[in-house]
C-alpha positions as CSV (number, residue, x, y, z in Angstrom):
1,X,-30.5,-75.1,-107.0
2,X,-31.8,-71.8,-107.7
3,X,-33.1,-71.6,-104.0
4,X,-29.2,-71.3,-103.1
5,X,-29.3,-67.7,-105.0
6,X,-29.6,-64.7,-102.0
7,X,-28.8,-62.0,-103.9
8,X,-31.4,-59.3,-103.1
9,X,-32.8,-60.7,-99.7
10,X,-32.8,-59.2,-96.3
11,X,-31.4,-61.1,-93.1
12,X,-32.6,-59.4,-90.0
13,X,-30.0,-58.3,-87.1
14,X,-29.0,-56.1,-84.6
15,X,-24.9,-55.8,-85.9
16,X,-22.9,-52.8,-85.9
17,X,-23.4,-53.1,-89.7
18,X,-27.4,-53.3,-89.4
19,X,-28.0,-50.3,-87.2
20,X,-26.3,-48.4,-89.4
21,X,-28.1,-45.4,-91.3
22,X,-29.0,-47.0,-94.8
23,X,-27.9,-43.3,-96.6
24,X,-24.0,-43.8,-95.3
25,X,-24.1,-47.4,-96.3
26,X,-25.2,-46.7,-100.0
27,X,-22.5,-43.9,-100.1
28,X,-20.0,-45.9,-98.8
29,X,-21.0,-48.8,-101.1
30,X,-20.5,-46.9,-104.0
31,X,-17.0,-45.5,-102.7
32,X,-16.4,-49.0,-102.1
33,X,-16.8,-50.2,-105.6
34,X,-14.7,-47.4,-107.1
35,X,-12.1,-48.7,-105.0
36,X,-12.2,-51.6,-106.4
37,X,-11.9,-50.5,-109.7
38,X,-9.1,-48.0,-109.4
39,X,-7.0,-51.0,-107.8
40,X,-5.0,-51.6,-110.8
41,X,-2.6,-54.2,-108.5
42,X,-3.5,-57.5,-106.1
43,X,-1.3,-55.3,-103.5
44,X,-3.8,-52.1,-103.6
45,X,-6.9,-54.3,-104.5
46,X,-5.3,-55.9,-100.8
47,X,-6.9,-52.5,-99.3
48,X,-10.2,-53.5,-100.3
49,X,-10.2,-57.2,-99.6
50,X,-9.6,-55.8,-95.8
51,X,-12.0,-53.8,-95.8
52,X,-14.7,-56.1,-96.9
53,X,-13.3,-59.0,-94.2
54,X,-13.9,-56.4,-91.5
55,X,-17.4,-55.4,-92.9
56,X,-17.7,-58.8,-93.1
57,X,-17.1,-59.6,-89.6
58,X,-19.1,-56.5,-88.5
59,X,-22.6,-57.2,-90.1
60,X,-22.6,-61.1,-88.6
61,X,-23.9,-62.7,-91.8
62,X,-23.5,-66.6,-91.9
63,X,-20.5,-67.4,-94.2
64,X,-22.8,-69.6,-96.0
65,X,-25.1,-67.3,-97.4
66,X,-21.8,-65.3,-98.4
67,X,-20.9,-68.4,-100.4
68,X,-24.5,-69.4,-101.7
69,X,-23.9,-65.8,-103.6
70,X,-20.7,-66.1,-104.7
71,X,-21.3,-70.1,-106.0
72,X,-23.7,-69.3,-109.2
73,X,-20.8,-67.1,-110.7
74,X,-17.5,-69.4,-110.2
75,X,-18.4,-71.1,-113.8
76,X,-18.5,-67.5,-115.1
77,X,-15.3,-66.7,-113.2
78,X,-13.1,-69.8,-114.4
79,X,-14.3,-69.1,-117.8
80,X,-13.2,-65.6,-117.8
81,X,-9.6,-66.0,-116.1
82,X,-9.1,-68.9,-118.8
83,X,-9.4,-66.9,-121.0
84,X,-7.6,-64.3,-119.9
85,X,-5.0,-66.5,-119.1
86,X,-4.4,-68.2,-122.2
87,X,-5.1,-65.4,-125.0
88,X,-3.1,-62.4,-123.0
89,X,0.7,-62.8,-124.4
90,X,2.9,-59.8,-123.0
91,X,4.9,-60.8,-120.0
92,X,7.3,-64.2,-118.8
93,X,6.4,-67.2,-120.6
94,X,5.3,-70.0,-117.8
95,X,3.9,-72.5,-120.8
96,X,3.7,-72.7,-124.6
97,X,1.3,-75.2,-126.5
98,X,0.8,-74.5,-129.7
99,X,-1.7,-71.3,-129.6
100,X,-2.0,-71.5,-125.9
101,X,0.2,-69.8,-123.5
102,X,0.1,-68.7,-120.3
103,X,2.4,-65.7,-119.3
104,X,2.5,-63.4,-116.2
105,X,0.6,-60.7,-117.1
106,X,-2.5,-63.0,-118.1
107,X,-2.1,-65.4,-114.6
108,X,-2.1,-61.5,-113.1
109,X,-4.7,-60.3,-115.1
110,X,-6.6,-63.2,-114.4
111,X,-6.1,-63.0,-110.4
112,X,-7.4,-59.7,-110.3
113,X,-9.9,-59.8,-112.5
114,X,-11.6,-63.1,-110.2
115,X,-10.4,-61.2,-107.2
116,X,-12.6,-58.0,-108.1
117,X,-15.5,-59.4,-109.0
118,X,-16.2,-61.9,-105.6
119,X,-14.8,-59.4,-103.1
120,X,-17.2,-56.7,-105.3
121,X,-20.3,-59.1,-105.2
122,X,-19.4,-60.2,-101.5
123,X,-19.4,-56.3,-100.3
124,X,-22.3,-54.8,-102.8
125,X,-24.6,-57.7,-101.4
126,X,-23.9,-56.3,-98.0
127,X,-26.1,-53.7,-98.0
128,X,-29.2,-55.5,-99.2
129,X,-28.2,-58.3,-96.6
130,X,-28.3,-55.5,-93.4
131,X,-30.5,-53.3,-94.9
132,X,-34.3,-53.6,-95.4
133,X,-36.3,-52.8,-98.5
134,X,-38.2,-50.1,-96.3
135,X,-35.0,-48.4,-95.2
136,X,-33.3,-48.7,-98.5
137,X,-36.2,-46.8,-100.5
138,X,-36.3,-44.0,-97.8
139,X,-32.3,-43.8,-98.3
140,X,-32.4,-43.4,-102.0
141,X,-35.1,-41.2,-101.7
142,X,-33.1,-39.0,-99.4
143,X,-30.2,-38.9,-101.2
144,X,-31.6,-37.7,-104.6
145,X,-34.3,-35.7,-103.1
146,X,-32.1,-32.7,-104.5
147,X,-33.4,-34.2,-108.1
148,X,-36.7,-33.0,-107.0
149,X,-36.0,-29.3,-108.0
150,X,-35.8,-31.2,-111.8
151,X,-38.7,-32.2,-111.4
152,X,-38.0,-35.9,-111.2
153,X,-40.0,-38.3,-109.7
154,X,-37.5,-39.6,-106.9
155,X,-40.3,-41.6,-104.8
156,X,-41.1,-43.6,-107.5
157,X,-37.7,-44.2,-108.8
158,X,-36.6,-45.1,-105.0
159,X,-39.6,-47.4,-104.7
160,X,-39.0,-49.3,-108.2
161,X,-35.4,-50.1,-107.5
162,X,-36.7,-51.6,-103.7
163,X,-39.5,-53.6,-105.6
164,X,-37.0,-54.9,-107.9
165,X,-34.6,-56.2,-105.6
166,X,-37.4,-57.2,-103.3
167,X,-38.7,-59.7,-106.4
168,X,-35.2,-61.3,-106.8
169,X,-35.7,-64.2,-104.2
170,X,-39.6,-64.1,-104.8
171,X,-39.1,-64.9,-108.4
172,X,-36.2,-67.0,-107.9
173,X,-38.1,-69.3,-105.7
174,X,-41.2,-69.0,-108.2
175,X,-38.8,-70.7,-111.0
176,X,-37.7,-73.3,-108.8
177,X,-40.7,-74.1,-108.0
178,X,-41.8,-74.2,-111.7
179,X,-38.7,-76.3,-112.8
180,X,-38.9,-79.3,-109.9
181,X,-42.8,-79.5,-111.5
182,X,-41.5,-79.8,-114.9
183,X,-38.9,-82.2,-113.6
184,X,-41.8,-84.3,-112.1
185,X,-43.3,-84.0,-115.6
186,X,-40.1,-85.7,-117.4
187,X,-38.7,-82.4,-118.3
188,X,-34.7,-82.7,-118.5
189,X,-32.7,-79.3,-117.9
190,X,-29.7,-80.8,-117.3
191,X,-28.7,-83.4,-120.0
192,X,-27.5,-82.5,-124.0
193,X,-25.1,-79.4,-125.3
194,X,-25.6,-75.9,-124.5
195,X,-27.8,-75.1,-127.2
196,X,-30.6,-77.9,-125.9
197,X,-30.2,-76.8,-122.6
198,X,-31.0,-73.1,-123.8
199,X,-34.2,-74.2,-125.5
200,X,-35.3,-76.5,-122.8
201,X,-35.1,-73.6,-120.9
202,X,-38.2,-71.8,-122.8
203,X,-40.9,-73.7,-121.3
204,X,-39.6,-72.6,-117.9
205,X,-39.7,-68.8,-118.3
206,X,-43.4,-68.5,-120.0
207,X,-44.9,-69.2,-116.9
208,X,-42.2,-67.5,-115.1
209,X,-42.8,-63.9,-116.9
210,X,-46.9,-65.0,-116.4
211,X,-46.2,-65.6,-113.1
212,X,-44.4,-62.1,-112.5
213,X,-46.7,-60.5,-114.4
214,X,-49.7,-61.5,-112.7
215,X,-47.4,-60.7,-109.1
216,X,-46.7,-57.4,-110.8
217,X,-50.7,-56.6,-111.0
218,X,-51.7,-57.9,-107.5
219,X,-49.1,-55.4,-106.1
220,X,-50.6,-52.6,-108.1
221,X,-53.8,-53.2,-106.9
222,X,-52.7,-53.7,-103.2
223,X,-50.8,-50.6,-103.5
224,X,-54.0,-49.0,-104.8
225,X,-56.5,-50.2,-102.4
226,X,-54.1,-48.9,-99.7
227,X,-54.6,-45.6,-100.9
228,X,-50.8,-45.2,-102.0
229,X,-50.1,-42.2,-104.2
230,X,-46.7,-42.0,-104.2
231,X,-44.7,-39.4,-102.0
232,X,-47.6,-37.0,-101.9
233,X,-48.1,-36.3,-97.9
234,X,-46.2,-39.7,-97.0
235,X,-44.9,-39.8,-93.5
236,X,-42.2,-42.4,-92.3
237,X,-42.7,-44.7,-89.4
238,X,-38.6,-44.5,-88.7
239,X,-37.1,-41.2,-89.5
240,X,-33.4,-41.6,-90.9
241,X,-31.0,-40.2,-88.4
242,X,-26.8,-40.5,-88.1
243,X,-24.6,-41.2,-85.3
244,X,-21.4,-40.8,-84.9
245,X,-20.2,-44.3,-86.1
246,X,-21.7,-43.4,-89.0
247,X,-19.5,-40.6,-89.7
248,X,-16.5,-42.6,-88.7
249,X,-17.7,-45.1,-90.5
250,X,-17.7,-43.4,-94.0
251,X,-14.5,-41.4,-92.8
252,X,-12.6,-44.9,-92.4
253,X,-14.2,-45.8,-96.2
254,X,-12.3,-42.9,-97.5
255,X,-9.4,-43.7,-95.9
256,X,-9.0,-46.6,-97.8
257,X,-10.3,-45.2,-100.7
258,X,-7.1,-42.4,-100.5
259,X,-4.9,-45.4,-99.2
260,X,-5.9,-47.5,-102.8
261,X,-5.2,-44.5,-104.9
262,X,-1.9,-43.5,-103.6
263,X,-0.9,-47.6,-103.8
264,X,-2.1,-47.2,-106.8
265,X,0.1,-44.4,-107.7
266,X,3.4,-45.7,-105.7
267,X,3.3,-49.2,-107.3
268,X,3.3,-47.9,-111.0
């Protein structure tokens, strides 16, 4: 069900991995997903399958919330390396059916691609998983508080990207709630070609954007009858400081960044 989804959420611990600072995790995030991406080879894309087991290990989060996550997006997946499997023709022949063949470079292509995108989902959804929404908006803050000088409106762009994922589960849970009422109602979501499913599927998001909508408002009006005014004179209950892990930490991220590249490089 839709409950299963935990993409955005927040699971409270005291791991190596949560008492990190929240600045170093989104840098090494993003270095971490331009690893990914310059692995052009399962044996360098190896580098960063590593280093998301030992994150992994690190932050203490259930293996089952790891695989709610990853579930939603195996049809997507299988869809995807079919297709590069079967329409991708350079390479050994493994079998030949009239327009359908699979060869080695689409049963590669199709490895890595499936490869890249779970171990990128499982290691992106690691920071919202140790860190929370609190300390993620001060971290973004921090880091493109230099954008101030531009005159651009950092708090607020911090703040909107935290309410956002913030609202993920909230508005998950809202449509589940919404279809199991339908379902009590005789609605049928799950019977009939894709095209009926897609318009059986109106009914459930009016009241979903209504609902957010409505959400959207009574958080505006919280925020203003808390007196909230953005940045202006703001002070932080926890003030953002690094340790040495920290540093070794992100040092030990770009040593596997280098270590992809130069893989990269030997393997061609």
């Amino acid at each position: 069900m839709l409950r299963d989804i935990t993409i955005g959420q927040y699971f409270p611990g005291n791991s190596v991995v949560h008492r990190m600072d929240p600045r170093f995790k989104i840098v090494m995030t993003l270095l971490f997903i331009v690893m990914l991406f310059l692995g052009e080879h399962l044996y360098s894309l190896g580098y960063g399958l590593v280093y998301c087991l030992i994150a992994l290990l690190l932050s203490r989060i259930p293996v089952k919330m790891i695989w709610k996550s990853v579930r939603p997006l195996l049809p997507i997946l299988l869809i995807t390396a079919a297709l590069d499997m079967f329409f991708l023709d350079d390479g050994t022949v493994y079998f030949h059916w009239h327009f359908l063949k699979i060869t080695s470079d689409g049963v590669n292509t199709a490895g890595l691609m499936a490869v890249r995108i779970i171990v990128l989902l499982v290691g992106s959804s690691l920071l919202t998983y140790t860190t929370s929404p609190i300390a993620l908006t001060d971290a973004i803050e921090r880091l493109l508080a230099p954008l101030k000088r531009l005159h651009v409106p950092v708090h607020a762009f911090a703040m909107m990207m935290t309410i956002a994922l913030r609202f993920i589960p909230t508005l998950i849970e809202e449509a589940d709630k919404i279809m199991k009422a339908q379902m009590a109602r005789g609605a049928d979501f799950e019977s009939g070609n894709l095209l009926k499913r897609a318009k059986a599927m109106i009914p459930l998001l009016v009241p979903l954007f209504v609902s957010a909508f409505r959400r959207a408002g009574d958080l505006a009006m919280a925020m203003e009858a808390r007196c909230y005014h953005g940045g202006e004179g703001r002070t932080r209950l926890r003030v953002l400081r690094y340790t040495q892990s920290d540093l070794w930490a992100l040092l030990a991220t770009v040593g596997t960044l280098l270590a992809t590249i130069f893989a990269g490089m030997w393997l061609k």
